[in-house]
C-alpha positions in Angstrom: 195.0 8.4 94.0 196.6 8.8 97.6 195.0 7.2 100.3 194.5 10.8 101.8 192.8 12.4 98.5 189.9 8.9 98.8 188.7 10.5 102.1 188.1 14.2 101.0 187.0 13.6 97.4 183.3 12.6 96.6 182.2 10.4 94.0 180.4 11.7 90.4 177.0 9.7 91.7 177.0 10.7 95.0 177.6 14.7 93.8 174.6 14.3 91.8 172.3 13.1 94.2 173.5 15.9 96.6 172.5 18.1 94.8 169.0 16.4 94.0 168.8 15.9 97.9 168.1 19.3 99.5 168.9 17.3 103.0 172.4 16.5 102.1 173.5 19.7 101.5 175.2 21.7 104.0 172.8 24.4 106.2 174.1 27.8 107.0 175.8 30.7 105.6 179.7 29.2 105.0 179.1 28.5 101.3 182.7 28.3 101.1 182.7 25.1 102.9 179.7 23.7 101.0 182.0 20.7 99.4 184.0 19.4 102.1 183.2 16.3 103.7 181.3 16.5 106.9 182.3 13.4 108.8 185.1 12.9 111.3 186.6 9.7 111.4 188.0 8.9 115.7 191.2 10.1 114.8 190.7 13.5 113.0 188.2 13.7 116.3 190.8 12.8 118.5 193.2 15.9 117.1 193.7 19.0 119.5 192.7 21.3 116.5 189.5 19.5 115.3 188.5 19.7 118.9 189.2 23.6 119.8 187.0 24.0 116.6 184.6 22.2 117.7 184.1 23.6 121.1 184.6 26.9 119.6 181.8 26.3 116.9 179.8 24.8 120.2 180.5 28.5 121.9 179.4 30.2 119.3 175.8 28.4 118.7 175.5 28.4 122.7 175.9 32.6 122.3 173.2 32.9 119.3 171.5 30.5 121.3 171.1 32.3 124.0 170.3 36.1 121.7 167.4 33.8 119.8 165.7 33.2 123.2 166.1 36.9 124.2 164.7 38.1 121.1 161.7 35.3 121.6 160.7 36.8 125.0 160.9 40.1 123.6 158.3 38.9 120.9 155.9 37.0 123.1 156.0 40.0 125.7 155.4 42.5 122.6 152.5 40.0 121.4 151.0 40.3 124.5 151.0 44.2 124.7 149.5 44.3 121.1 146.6 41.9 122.0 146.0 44.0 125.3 146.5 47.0 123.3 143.9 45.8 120.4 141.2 44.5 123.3 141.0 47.8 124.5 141.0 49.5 121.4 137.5 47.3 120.8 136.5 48.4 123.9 137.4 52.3 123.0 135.4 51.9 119.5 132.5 50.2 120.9 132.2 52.9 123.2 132.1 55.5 120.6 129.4 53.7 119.0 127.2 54.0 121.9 127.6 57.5 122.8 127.6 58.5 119.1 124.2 56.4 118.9 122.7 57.6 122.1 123.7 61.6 120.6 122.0 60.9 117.1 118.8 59.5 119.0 118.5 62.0 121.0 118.8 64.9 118.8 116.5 63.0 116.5 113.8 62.8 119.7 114.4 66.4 120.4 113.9 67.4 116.4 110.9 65.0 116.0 109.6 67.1 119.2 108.7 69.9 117.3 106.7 68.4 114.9 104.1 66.9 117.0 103.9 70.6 119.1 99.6 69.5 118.9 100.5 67.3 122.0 101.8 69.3 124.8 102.6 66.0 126.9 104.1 64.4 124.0 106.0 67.4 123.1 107.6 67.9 126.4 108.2 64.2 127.2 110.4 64.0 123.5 111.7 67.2 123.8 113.5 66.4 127.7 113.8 62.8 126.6 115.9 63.8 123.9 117.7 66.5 125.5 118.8 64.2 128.2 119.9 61.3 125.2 122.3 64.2 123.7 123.4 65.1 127.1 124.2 61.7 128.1 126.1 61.4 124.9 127.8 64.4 125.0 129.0 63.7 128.2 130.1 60.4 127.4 132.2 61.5 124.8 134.1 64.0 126.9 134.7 61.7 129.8 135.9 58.9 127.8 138.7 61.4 125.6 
């Protein structure tokens, strides 16, 4: 073999291993390039070519770079508004609960009222007691939509 062929050739051991090794192999979407060697030796570094592919590649990461962090502060700042959103949607059911509750208590006050008519004070104290319950939760309700 030339001295040339050595340096871009890889050896039947160290293929094997590669591909054993999940670290060694190449990362990214150029499968095409998956087999070539990855190191530079100071001249092939110190070529024109190599290097204006180099800073090109460098460009290019710099620009996704740059997308991946927009698209990160678009995440965190839509995170936020879902955990705001969620809080107050707690906030919205747990209200529901109470005016629904305060509703059913009341209307059960106001029905238990008129079974116990024997006791006038009783009577009337249930009957505005519970009146005032379904008001309260009545009102509630609409204020709140």
């Amino acid at each position: 073999m030339a001295n040339g062929d050595e340096d871009t050739e890889e050896p039947q051991d160290d293929a094997a291993e590669a591909e054993s090794d999940p670290s060694s192999q190449p990362k990214g979407r150029r499968r095409s390039f998956g087999k070539v060697r990855r190191e530079l030796t100071e001249d092939e570094l110190g070529s024109p070519g190599v290097q204006k592919l180099l800073l090109d590649e460098l460009d290019r990461a710099d620009g996704a770079e740059g997308e991946l962090r927009a698209i990160t502060e678009k995440f965190y700042d839509t995170y936020t508004k879902l955990a705001v959103a969620n809080e107050k949607l707690k906030t919205h059911n747990a209200f529901d609960v109470i005016s629904t509750g305060t509703a059913a208590a009341g209307s059960l006050l106001f029905g238990a009222a008129f079974s116990i008519k024997d006791n006038d004070t009783i009577f009337w104290l249930m009957l505005i007691f519970g009146g005032a319950l379904v008001t309260v939760g009545v009102a509630a309700k609409v204020m709140r939509s």
